[in-house]
DOVEX-307253 format. One record per residue: y, x negated, z negated of N, C-alpha, C in turn; residue number from 1; residue in one letter. Coordinates in steps of 0.001 Angstrom, whole numbers. Layout:
<recs>
n_v, n_u, n_w, ca_v, ca_u, ca_w, c_v, c_u, c_w, resi, resn
Y, X, Z, Y, X, Z, Y, X, Z, NUM, A
...
</recs>
This chain:
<recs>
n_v, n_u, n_w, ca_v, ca_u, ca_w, c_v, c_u, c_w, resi, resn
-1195, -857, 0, 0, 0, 0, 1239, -889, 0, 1, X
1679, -616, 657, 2994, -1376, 964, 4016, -603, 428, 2, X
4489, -1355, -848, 6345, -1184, -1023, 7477, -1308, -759, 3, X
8571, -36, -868, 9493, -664, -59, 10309, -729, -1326, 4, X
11212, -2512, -703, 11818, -2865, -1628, 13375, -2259, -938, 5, X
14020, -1876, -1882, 15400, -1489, -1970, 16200, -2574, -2276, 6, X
17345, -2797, -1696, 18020, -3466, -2378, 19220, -3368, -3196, 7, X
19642, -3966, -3898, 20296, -3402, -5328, 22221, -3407, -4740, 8, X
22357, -2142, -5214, 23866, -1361, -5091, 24419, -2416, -5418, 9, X
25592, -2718, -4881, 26826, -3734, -4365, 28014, -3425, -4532, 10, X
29171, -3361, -5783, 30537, -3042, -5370, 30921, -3463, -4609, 11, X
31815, -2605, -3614, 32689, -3303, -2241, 33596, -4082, -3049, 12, X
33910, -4627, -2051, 34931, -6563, -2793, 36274, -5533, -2856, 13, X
36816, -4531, -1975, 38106, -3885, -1980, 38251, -3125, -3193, 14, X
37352, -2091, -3085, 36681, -1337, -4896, 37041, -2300, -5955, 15, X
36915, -3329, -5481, 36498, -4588, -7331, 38115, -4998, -7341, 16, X
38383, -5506, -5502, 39953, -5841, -5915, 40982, -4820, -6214, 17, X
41068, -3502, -6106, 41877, -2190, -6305, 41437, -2560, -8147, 18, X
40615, -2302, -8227, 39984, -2351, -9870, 41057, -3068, -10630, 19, X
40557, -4333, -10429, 41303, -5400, -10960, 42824, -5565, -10697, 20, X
43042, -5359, -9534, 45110, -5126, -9555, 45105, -3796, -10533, 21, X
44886, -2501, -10644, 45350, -1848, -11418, 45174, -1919, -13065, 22, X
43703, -2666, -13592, 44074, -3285, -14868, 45210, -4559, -15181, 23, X
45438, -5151, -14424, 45972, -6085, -14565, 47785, -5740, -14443, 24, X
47912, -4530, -13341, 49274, -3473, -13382, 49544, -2888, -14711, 25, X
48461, -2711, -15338, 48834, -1970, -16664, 48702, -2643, -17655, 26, X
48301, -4117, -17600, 48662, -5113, -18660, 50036, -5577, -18591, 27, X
50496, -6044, -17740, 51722, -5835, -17280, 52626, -5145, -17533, 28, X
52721, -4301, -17632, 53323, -3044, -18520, 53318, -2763, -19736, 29, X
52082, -3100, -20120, 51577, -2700, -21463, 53135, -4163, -22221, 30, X
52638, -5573, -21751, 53635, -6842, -22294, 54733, -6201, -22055, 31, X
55517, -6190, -20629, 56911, -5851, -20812, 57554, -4602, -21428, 32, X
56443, -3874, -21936, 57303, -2725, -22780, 57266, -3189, -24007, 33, X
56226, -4114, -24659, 56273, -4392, -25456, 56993, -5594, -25113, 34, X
58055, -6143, -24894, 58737, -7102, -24832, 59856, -6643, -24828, 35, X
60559, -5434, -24452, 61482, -5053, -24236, 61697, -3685, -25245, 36, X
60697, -3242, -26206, 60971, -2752, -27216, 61398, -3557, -28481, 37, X
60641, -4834, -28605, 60805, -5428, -29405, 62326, -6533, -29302, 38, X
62729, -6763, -28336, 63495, -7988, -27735, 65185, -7599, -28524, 39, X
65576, -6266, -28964, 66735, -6855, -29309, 66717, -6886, -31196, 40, X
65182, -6328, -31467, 64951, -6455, -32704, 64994, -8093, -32874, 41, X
64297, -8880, -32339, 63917, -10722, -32092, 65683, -11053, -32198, 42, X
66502, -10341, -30952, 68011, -10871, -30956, 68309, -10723, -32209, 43, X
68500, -9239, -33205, 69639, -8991, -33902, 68941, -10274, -35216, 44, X
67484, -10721, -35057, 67148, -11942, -36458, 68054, -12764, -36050, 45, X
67464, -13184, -35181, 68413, -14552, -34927, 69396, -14420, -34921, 46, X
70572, -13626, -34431, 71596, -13663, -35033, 72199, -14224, -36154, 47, X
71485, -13045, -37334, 71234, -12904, -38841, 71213, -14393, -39123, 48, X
70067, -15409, -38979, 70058, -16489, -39109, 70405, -17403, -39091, 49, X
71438, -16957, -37516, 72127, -18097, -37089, 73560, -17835, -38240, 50, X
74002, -16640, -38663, 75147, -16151, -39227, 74634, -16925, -40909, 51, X
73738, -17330, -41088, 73741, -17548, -42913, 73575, -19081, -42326, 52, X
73304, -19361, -41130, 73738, -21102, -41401, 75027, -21247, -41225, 53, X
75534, -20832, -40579, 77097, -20727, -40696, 77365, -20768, -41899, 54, X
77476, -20000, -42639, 77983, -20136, -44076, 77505, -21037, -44648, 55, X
76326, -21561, -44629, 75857, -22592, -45298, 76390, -23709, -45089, 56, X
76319, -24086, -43980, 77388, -24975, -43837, 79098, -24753, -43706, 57, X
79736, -24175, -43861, 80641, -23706, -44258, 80988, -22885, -45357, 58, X
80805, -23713, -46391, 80445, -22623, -47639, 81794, -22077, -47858, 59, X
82895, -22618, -47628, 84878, -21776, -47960, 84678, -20379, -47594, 60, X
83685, -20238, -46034, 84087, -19816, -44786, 83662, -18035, -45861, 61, X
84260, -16797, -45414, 83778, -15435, -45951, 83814, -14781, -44425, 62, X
84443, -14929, -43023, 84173, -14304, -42174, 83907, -15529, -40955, 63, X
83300, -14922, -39675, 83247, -16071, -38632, 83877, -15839, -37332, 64, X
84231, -16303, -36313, 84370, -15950, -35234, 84248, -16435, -34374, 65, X
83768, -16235, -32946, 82292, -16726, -32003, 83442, -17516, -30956, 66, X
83474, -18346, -30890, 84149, -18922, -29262, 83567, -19632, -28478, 67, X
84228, -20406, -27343, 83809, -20739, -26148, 84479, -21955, -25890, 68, X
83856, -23275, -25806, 85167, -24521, -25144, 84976, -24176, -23444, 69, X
85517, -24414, -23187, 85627, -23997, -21703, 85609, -25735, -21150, 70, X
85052, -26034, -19786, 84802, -27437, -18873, 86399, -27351, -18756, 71, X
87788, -26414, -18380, 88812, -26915, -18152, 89651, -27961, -19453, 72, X
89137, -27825, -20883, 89577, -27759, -21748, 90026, -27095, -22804, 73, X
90180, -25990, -22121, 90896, -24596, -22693, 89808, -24519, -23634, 74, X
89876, -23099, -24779, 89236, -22726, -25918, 89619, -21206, -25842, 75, X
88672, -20444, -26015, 88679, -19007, -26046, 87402, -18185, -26863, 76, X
88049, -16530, -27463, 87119, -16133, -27828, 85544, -15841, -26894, 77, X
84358, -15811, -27725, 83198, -15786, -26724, 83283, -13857, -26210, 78, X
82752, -13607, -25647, 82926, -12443, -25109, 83204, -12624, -23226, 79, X
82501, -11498, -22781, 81670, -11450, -21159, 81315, -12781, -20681, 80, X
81393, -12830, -19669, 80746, -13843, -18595, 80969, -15101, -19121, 81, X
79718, -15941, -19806, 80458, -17578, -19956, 80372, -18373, -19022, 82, X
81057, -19503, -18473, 81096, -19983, -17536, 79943, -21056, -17829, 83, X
79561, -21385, -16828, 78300, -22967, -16986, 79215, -24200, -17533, 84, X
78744, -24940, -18254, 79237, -26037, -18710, 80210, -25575, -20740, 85, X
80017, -24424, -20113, 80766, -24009, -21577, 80359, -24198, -22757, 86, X
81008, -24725, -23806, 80439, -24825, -25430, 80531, -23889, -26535, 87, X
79295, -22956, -27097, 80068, -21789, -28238, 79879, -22643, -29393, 88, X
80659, -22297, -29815, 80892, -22867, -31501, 81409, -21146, -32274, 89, X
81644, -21883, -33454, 81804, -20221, -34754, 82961, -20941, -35141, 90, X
83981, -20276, -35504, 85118, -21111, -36593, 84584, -19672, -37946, 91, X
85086, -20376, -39282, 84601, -19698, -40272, 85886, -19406, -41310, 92, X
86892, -18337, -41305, 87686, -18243, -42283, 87571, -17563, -43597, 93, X
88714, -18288, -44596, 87915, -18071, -45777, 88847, -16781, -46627, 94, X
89022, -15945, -47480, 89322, -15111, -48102, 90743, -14772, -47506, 95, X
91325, -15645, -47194, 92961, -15562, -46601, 92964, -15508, -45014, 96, X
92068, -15852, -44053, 91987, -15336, -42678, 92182, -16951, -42387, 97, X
92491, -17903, -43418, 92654, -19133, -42792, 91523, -20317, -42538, 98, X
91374, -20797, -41051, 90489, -21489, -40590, 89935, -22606, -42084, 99, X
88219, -22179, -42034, 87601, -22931, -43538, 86666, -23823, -42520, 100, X
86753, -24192, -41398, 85831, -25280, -40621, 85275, -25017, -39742, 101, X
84408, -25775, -38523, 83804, -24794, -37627, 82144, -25874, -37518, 102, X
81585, -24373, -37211, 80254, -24885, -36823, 79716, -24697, -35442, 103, X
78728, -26019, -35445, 78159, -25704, -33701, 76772, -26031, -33622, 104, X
76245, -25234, -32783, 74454, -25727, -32514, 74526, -27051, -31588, 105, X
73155, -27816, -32393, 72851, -28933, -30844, 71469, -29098, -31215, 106, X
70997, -29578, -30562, 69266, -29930, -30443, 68986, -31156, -29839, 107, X
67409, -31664, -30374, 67208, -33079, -29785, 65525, -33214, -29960, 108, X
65202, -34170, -29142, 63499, -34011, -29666, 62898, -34866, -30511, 109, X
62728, -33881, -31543, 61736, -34529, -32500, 60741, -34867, -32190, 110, X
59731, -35220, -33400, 58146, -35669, -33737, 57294, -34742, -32942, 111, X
57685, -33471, -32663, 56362, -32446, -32353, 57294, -31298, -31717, 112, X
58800, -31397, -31407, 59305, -30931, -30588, 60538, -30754, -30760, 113, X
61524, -30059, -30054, 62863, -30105, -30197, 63429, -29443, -31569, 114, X
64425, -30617, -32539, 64992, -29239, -33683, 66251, -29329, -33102, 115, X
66646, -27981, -33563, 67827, -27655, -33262, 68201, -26990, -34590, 116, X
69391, -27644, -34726, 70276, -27662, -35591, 71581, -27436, -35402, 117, X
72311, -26832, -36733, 73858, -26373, -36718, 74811, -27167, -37375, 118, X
75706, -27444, -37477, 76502, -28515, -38470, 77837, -28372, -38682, 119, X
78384, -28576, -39404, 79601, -28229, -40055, 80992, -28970, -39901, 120, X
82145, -28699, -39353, 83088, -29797, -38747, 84223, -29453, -39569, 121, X
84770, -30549, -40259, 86052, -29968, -40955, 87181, -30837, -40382, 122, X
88384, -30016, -39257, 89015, -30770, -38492, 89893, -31658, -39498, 123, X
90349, -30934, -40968, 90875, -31821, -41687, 90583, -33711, -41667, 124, X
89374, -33508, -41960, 89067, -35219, -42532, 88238, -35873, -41015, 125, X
87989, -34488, -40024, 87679, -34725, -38701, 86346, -35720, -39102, 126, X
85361, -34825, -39507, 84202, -35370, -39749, 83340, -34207, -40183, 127, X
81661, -34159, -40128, 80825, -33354, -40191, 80572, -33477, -42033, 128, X
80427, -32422, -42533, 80271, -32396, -43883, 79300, -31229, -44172, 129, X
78575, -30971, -42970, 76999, -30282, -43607, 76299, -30233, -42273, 130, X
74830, -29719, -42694, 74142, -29116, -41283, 72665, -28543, -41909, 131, X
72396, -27655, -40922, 71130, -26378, -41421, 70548, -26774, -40076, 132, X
69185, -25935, -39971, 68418, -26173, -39534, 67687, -24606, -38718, 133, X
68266, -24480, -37531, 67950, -22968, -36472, 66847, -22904, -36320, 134, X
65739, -23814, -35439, 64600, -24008, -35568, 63376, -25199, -35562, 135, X
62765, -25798, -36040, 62034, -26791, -35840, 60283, -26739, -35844, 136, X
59543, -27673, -35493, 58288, -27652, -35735, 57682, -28701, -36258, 137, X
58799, -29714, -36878, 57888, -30911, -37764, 57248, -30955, -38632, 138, X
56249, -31749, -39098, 55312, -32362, -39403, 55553, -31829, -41427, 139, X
54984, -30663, -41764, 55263, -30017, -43212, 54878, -31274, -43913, 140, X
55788, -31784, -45005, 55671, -32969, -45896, 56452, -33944, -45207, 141, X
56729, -34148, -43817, 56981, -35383, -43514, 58577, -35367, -42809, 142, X
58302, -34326, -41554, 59563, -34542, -40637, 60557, -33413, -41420, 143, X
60053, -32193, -42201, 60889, -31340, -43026, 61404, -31319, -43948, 144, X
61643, -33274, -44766, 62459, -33401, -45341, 63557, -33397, -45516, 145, X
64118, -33547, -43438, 65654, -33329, -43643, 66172, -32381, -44342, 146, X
65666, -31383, -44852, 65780, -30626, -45376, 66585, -30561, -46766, 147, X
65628, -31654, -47471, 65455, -31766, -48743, 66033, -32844, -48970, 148, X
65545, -34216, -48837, 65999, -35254, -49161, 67382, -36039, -49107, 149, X
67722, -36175, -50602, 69018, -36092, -51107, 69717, -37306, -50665, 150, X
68922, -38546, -50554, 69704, -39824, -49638, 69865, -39356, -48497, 151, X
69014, -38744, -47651, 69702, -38492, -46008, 70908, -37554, -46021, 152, X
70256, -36252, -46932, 71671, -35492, -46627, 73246, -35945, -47349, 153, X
72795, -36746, -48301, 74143, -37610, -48488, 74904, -38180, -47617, 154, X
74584, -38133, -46701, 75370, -38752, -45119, 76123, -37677, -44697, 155, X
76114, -36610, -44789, 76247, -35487, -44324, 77733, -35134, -45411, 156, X
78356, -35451, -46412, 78973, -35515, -47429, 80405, -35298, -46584, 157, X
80670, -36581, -45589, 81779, -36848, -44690, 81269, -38032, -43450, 158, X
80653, -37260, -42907, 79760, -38101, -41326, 81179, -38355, -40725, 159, X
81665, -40079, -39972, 82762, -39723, -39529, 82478, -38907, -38009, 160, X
83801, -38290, -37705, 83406, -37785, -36317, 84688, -37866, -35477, 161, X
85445, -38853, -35633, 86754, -38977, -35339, 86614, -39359, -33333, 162, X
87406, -38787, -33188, 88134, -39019, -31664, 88607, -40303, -31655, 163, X
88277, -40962, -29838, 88993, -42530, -29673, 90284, -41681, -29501, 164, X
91262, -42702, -29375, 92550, -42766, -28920, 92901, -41627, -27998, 165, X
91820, -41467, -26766, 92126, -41347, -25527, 91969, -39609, -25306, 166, X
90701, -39142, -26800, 90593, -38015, -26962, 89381, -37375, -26182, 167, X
88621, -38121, -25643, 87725, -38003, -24429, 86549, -37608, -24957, 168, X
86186, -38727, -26003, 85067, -38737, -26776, 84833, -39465, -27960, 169, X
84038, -39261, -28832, 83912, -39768, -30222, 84213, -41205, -30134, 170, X
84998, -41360, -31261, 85343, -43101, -31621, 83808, -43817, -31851, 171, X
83473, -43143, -32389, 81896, -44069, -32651, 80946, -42840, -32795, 172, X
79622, -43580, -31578, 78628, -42449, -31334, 77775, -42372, -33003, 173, X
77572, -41247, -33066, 76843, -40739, -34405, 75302, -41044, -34282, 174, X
74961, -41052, -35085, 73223, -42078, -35256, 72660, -41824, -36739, 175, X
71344, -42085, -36662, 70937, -42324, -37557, 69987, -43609, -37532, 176, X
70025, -44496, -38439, 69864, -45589, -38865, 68521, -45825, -39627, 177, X
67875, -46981, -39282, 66939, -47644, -40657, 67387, -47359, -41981, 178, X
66342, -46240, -42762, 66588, -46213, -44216, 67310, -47586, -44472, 179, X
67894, -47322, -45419, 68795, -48425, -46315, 69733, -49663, -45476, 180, X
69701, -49277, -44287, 70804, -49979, -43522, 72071, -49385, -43401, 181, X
72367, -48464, -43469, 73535, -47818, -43564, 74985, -48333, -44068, 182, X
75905, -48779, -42752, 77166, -49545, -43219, 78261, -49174, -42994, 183, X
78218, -47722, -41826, 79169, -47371, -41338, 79177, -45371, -41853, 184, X
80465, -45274, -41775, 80511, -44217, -41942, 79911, -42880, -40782, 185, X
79882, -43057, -39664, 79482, -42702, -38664, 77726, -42413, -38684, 186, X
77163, -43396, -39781, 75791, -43678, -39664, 75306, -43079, -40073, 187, X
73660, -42185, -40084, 72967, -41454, -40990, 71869, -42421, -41625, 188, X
71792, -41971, -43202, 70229, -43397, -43670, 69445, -42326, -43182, 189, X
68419, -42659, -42054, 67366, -42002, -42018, 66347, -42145, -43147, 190, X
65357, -41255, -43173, 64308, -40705, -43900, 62847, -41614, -43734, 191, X
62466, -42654, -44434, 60976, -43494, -44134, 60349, -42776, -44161, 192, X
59701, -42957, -42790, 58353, -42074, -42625, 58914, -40970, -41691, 193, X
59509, -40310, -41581, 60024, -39786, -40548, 61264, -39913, -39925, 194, X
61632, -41268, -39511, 62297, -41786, -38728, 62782, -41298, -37195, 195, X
61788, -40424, -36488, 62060, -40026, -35448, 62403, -38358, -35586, 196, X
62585, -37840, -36537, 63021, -36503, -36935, 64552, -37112, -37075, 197, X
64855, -37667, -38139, 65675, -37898, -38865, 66729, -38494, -37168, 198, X
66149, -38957, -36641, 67236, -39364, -35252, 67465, -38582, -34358, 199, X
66611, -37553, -34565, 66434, -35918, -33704, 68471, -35236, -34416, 200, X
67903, -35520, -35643, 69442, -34874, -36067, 70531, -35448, -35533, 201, X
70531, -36764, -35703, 71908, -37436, -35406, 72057, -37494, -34073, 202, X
71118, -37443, -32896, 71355, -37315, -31790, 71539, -35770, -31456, 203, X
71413, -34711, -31882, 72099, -33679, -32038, 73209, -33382, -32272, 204, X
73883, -33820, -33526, 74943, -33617, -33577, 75912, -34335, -32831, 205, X
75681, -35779, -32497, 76614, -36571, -31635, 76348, -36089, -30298, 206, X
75385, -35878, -29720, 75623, -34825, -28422, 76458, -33375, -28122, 207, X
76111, -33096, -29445, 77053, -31448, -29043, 78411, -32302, -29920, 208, X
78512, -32859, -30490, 80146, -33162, -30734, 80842, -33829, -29863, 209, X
80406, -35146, -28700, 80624, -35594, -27620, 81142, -34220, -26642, 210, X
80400, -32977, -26651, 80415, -32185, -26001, 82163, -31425, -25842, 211, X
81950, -31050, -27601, 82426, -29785, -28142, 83858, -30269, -28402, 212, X
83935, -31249, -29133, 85497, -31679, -29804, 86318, -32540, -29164, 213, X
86150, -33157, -28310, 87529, -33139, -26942, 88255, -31665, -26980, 214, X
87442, -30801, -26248, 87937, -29570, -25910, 88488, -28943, -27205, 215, X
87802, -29109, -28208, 88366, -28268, -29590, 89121, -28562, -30177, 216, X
89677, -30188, -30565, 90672, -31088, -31419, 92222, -30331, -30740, 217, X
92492, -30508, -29350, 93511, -30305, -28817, 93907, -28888, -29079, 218, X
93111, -27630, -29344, 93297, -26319, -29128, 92809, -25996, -30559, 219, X
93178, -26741, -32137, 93011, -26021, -33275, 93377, -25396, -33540, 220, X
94717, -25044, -33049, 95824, -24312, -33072, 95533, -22619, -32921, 221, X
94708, -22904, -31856, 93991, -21255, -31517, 93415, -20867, -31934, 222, X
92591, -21662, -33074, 91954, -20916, -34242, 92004, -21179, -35187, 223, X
92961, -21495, -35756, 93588, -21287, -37363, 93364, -20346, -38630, 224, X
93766, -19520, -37174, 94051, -17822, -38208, 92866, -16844, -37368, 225, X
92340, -16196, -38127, 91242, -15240, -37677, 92113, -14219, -36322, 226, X
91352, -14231, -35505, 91738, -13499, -34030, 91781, -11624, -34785, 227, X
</recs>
């Protein structure tokens, strides 16, 4: 007796590819709604966050207000279209509406990735006299001492940050240094043992201050007094 062999049912390749684009259409959907329900909840934290380092480093400061250095020089409040090349900074006034210092973000790459950090500018003594920390991913115990450790942030007291002559750019680039070498005011004592965090900061802040305070020194004037 002879059997007949059948052979075994086959999805068509079009069937399998229709299949697969429409799960993959509704994963798709499924992320960007959930990305876009959640997305200005994610904005209004960070905000929040970014608003209590402000104060932190500006401890005078009781209100803030958001601006813009502009590539012409100019300085303006932040609000619509920013132009490319532009710098936001916060100025922070204190109980009387009068300018208590200003703060600005910069970032640099650390041990295990970029921190970015905020820091505190007091045009008075025209030097950095704090800085917090927006986001990082170093090394718990090691690179997150900037945090903590009371010789590094002692640099931070009155970092100089003074303008050359010419107004262009910092009199002396900002750094951080071999623990216990520290001779200049400009210098940070980095942190032993995490040495390449600790230079993540200072090349942060001397990048966005290279950036930011040309344009800002000349135009303090415009933010003195709360807008």
């Amino acid at each position: 007796m002879n059997a007949e062999l059948t052979a075994p049912q086959t999805t068509p390749t079009a069937a399998m590819v229709r299949t697969l684009g429409l799960v993959a259409t509704i994963c798709g959907l499924i992320i960007v709604g959930a990305y876009q329900g959640t997305y200005e909840a994610v904005q209004a934290n960070k905000r929040l966050a970014l608003e209590r380092e402000v104060f932190k480093v500006l401890p005078a400061a009781r209100t803030m207000g958001e601006f813009v250095a502009l590539p012409d020089g100019s300085v303006r409040p932040a609000g619509g279209e920013t132009p490319a090349g532009a710098v936001k900074f916060y100025a922070g006034y204190d109980d009387k509406g009068e300018l208590a210092g200003v703060a600005a973000e910069g970032g640099a790459k650390g041990y295990a990735d970029t921190v970015r950090i905020l820091f505190g500018y007091q045009p008075a003594c025209q030097c950095v006299t704090g800085f917090g920390v927006v986001a990082m991913r170093e090394t718990p115990g090691i690179g997150d001492k900037i945090l903590t450790d009371a010789e590094f942030r002692a640099s931070f007291k009155a970092l100089d940050a003074k303008l050359a002559a010419d107004m262009k750019a910092l009199a002396n680039e900002i750094k951080a240094v071999k623990h216990g070498t520290k001779t200049q005011e400009w210098q940070i004592d980095a942190i032993a043992g995490a040495t390449i965090t600790s230079r993540a900061v200072g090349k942060a802040i001397n990048d966005a201050a290279q950036a930011l305070l040309p344009r800002l020194v000349p135009n303090l004037d415009k933010i003195k007094e709360k807008p």
